[in-house]
C-alpha positions in Angstrom: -19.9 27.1 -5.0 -22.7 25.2 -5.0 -21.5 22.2 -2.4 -20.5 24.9 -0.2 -23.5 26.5 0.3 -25.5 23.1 0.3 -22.7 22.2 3.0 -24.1 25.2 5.4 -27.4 25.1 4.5 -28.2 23.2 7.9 -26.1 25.4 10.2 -28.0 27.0 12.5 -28.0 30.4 12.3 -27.8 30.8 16.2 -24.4 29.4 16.3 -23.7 31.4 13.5 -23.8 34.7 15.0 -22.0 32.9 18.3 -18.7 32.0 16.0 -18.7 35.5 14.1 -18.8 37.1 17.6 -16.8 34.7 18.9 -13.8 35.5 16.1 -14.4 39.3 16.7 -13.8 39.0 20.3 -10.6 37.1 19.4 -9.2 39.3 16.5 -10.2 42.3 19.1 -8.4 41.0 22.1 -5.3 39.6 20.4 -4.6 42.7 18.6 -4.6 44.8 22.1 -3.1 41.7 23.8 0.1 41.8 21.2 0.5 45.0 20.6 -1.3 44.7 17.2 0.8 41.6 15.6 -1.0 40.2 12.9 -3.4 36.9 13.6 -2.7 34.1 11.6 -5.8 33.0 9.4 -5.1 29.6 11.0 -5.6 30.4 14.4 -9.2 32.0 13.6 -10.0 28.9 11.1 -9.1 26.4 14.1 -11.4 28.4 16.5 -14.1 28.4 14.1 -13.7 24.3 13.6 -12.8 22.9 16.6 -16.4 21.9 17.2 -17.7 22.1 13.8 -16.3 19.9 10.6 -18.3 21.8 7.8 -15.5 22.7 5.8 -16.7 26.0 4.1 -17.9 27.3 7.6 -14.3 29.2 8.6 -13.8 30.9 5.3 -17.8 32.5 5.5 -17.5 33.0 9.5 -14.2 35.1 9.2 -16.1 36.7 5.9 -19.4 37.5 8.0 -16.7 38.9 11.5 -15.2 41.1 8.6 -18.3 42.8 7.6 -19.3 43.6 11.2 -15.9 44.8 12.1 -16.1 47.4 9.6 -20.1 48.5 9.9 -20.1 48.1 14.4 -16.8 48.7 15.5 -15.2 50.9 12.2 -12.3 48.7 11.8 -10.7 47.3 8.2 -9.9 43.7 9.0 -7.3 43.8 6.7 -5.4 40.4 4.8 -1.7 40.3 4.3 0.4 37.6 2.6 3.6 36.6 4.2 6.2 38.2 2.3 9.7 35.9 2.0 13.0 37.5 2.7 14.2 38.4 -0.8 17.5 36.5 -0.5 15.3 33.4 0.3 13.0 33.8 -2.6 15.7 33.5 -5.0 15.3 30.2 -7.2 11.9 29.7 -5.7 8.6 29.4 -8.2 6.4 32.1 -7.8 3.3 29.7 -6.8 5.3 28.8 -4.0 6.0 32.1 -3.0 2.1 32.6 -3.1 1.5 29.9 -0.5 3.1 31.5 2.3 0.6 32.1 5.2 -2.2 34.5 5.4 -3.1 37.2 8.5 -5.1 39.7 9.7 -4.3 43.2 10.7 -7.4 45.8 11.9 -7.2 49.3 10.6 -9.2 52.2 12.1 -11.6 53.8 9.2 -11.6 56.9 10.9 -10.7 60.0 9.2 -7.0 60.7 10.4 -7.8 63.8 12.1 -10.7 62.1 14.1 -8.6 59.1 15.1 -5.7 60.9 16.2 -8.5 63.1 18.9 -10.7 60.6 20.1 -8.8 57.5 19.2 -5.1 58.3 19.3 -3.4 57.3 23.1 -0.7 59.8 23.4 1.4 57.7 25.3 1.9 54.9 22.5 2.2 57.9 19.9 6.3 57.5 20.3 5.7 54.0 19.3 4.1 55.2 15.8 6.8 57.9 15.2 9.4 55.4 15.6 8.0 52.9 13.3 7.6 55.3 11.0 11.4 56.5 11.2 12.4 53.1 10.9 10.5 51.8 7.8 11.5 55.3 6.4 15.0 54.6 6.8 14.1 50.5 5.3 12.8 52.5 2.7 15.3 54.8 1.5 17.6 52.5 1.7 16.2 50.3 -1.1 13.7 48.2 1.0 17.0 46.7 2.4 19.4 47.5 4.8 22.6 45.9 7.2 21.8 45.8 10.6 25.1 47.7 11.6 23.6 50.6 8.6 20.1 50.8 10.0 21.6 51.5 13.8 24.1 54.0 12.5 21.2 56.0 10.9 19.5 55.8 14.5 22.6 56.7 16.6 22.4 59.5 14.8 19.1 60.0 16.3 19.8 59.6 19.9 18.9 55.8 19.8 21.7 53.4 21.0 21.4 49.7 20.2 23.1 48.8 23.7 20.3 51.2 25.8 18.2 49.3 27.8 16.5 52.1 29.4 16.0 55.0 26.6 13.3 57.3 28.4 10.6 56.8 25.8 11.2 53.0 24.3 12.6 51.5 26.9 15.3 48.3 25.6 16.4 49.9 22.1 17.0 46.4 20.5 13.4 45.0 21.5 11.7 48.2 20.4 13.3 47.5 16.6 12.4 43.4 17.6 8.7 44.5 18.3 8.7 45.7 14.6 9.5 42.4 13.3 6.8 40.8 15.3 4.4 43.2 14.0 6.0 41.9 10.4 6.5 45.9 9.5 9.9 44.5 9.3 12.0 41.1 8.1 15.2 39.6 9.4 17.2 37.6 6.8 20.7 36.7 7.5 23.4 36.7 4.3 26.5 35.3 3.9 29.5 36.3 2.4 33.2 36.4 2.2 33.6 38.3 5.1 30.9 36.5 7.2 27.3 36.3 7.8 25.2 39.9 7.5 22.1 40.3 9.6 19.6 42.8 7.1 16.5 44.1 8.2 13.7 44.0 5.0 10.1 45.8 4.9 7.6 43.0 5.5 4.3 42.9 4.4 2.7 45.5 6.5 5.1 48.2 5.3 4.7 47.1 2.1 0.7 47.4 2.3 -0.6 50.1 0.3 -2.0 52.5 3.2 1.1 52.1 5.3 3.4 53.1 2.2 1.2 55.8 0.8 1.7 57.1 4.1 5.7 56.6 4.0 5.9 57.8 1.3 4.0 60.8 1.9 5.8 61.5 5.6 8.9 61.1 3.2 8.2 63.6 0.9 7.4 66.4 4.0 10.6 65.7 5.6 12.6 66.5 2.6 9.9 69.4 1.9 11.0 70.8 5.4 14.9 70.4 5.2 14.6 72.0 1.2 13.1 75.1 3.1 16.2 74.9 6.3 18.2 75.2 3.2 16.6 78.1 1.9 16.6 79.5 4.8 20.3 79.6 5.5 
């Protein structure tokens, strides 16, 4: 502890604040720019070093963009560790496991009834509801599920995997792809007697504790509400 603070003891505190605004522009950008995939912690360490060796500087720059995130703009910049497909973790030690890559995700710390009236953009709500169907379905299913079992839940829906032009997500099969790059979702290919299987797995951001609290909780109404059809009838 010690070295490192003795090695940015002479850092100047001008370029400083220039990195930490530097990496919030970034983080801010990139998550619009992509749709709100996670940012490698590499790709803010390199940005942070290319002109500067000190080798403690990325970890207390990304530290220092955090903490103004949160108190200027109201965002959680949140860390997630890679998750492995579980078929590929098999027979692997668990300190390799922990070595996977780190990113970053930012999380409004709004109240949800404030974000969803001045925050919320209607026209990407769709986009929500259907990541939430999706990891639901993950979900149910064990946290697991066959490609061909995850589309037949969906067709019954109204969601073709062959529709290129569904009125609200556009190409079916790069909507569900989109959730993979926003790692809500894992692809991991099996195979077996009768072939390879594709299988879609909950990545780390479903697995995060606020996005499966709320799974869990959207869950838990949907069944409410089809208890109560049942009574009804």
């Amino acid at each position: 502890m010690a070295s490192a603070l003795e090695d940015l003891s002479q850092f100047d505190v001008s370029n400083e604040d220039r990195l930490v605004a530097e990496v919030i522009r970034y983080v801010l950008f990139k998550t619009h720019q992509t749709a709100g995939c996670p940012i490698k912690r590499e790709e803010l360490t390199q940005l942070v070093s290319k002109n500067y060796r000190q080798r403690a500087l990325p970890g207390f720059i990304i530290n220092e963009a955090k903490e103004k995130l949160s108190t200027i703009f109201g965002y959680e910049m949140r860390e997630l560790q890679r998750s492995r497909p579980s078929s590929a973790s098999q027979g692997r030690s668990s300190q390799q496991s922990v070595s996977d890559a780190k990113s970053y995700v930012i999380m409004s710390k709004l109240p949800g009834d404030a974000y969803k009236k001045y925050v919320e953009d209607a026209n990407t709500a769709h986009l929500s509801g259907f990541t939430f169907v999706v990891i639901s379905i993950v979900h149910l299913a064990g946290g697991k599920v066959a490609e061909e079992a995850l589309w037949h839940q969906l067709r019954r829906l109204g969601l073709d995997e062959r529709s290129e032009s569904h009125p609200v997500l556009g190409n079916a099969k790069q909507a569900l792809e989109t959730l993979v790059q926003q790692r809500y979702l894992q692809k991991d290919k099996v195979s077996g007697p009768e072939g390879t299987t594709l299988f879609y797995e909950l990545a780390e951001r479903a697995l995060d504790r606020p996005v499966s609290e709320k799974i869990k909780e959207y869950i838990s109404e949907v069944g409410k509400k089809e208890v109560t059809y049942v009574d009804d009838d």
